[in-house]
C-alpha positions as CSV (number, residue, x, y, z in Angstrom):
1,X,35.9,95.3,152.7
2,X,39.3,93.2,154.2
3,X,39.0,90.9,152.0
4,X,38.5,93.3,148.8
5,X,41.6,94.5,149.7
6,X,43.5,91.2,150.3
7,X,42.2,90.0,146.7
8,X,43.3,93.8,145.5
9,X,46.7,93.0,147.0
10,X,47.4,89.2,146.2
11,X,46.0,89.6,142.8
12,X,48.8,89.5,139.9
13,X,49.7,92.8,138.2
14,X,48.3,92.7,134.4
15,X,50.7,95.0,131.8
16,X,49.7,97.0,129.0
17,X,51.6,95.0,126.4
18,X,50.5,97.6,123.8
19,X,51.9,99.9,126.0
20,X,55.3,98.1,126.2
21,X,55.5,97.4,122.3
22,X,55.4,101.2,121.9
23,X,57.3,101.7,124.4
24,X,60.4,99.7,123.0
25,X,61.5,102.2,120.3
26,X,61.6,105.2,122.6
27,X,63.9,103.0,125.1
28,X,66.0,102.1,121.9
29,X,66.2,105.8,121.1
30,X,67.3,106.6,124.8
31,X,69.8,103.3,124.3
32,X,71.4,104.9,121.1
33,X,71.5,108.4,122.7
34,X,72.9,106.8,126.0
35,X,75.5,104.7,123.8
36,X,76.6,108.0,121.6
37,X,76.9,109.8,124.7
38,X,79.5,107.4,126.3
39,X,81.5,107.1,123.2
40,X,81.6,110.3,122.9
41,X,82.8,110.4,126.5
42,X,85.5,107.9,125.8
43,X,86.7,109.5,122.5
44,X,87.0,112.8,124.8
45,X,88.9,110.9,127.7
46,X,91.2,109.2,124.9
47,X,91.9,112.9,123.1
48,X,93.0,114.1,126.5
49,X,94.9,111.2,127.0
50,X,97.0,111.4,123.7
51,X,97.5,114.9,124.4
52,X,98.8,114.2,127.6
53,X,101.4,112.0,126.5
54,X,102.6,114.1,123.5
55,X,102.9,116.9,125.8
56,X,105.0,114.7,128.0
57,X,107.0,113.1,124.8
58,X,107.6,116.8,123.3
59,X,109.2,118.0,126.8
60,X,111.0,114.8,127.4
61,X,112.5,114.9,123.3
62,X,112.9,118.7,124.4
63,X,114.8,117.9,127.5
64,X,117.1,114.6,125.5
65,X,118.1,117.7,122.5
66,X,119.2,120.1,125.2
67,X,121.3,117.7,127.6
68,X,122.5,116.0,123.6
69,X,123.7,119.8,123.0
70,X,125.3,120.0,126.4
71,X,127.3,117.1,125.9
72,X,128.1,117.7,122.4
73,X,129.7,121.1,123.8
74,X,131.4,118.8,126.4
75,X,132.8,116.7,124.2
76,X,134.4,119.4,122.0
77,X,135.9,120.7,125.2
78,X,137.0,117.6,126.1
79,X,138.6,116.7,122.7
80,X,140.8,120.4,122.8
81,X,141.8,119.2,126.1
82,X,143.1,116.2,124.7
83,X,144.8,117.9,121.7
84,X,146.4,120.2,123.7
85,X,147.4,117.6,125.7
86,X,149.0,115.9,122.8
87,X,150.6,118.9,121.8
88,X,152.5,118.7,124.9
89,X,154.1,115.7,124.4
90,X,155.5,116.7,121.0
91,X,159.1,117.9,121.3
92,X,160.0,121.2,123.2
93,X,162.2,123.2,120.4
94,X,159.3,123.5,118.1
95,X,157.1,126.4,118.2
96,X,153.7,126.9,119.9
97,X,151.7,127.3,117.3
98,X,153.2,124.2,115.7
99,X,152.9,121.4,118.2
100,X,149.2,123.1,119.0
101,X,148.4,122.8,114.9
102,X,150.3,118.5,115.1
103,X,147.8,118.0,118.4
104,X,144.7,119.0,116.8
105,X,145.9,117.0,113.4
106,X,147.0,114.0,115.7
107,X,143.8,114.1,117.4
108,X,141.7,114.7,114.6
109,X,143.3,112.1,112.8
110,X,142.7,109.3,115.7
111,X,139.0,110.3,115.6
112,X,139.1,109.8,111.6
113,X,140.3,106.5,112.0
114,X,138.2,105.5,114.9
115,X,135.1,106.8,113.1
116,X,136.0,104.5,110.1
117,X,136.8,101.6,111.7
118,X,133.0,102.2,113.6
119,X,131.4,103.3,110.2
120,X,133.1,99.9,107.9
121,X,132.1,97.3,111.0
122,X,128.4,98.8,110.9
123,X,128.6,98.6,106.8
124,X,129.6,95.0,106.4
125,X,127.2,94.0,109.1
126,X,123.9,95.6,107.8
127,X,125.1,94.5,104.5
128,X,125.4,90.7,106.0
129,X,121.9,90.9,107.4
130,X,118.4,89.7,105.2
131,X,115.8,92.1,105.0
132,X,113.3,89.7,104.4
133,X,111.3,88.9,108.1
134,X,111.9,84.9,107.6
135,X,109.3,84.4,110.7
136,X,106.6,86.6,109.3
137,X,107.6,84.8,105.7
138,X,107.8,81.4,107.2
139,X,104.3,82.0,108.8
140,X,102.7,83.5,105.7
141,X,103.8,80.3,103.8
142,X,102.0,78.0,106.5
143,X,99.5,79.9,106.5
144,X,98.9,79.6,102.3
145,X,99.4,75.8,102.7
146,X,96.9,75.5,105.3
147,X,94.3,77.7,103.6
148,X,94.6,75.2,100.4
149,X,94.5,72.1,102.2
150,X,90.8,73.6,103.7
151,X,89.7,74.5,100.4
């Protein structure tokens, strides 16, 4: 009987290999089904994800529009400052009202000018640059010339 059992034990394992061939499909099946299920796990993670950092870009564009309002508003204070400022250095025997209307002018105009000077600079440099990307052209170019030598 010991040695029924030892020859039971030692004895290689023998497998159904019909049972394995139609086995297969029905592990495929659970391989496709497990596959869907984890990109349809990632595609879940990713929609959160995006979400999250819209959110986060929405409130921090939110945040950059009300502190761009604040100092807007702070430069326009600024500015009357400066043109009342001005006014007091125009002469003494004119009226109020007049050296306040030749500071807001004076100031005005010095903004004009600045802006100009800004706004012709920028001009004649965008018009200097090429709109062309030479590095993406140069590369395309190689790229045509190597593609003809292989063919």
């Amino acid at each position: 009987m010991a040695d029924l059992e030892r020859s039971t034990a030692t004895a290689p394992a023998t497998h159904d290999m019909a049972g394995d061939i139609e086995a297969l499909p029905a592990l495929f099946g659970r391989l496709g089904d497990d596959v869907m299920k984890l990109l349809d796990t990632k595609l879940s993670l990713l929609k959160v994800e995006v979400k999250e950092d819209a959110d986060a870009y929405m409130r921090g564009a939110v945040m950059i529009g009300i502190g761009g309002v604040i100092a807007a508003i702070g430069f326009a204070l600024v500015n009357v400052a400066v043109a009342f400022g001005v006014s007091t250095l125009l002469p003494a025997d004119w009226s109020q009202p007049t050296r306040y209307a030749l500071g807001f002018v004076i100031t005005g105009a010095v903004y004009l000018v600045i802006g100009g000077i800004i706004v012709m600079v920028m001009k004649n440099r965008l018009a200097n640059r090429n709109p062309v990307p030479t590095r993406t052209v140069d590369e395309l170019r190689k790229d045509k010339q190597w593609l003809k030598k292989e063919i």
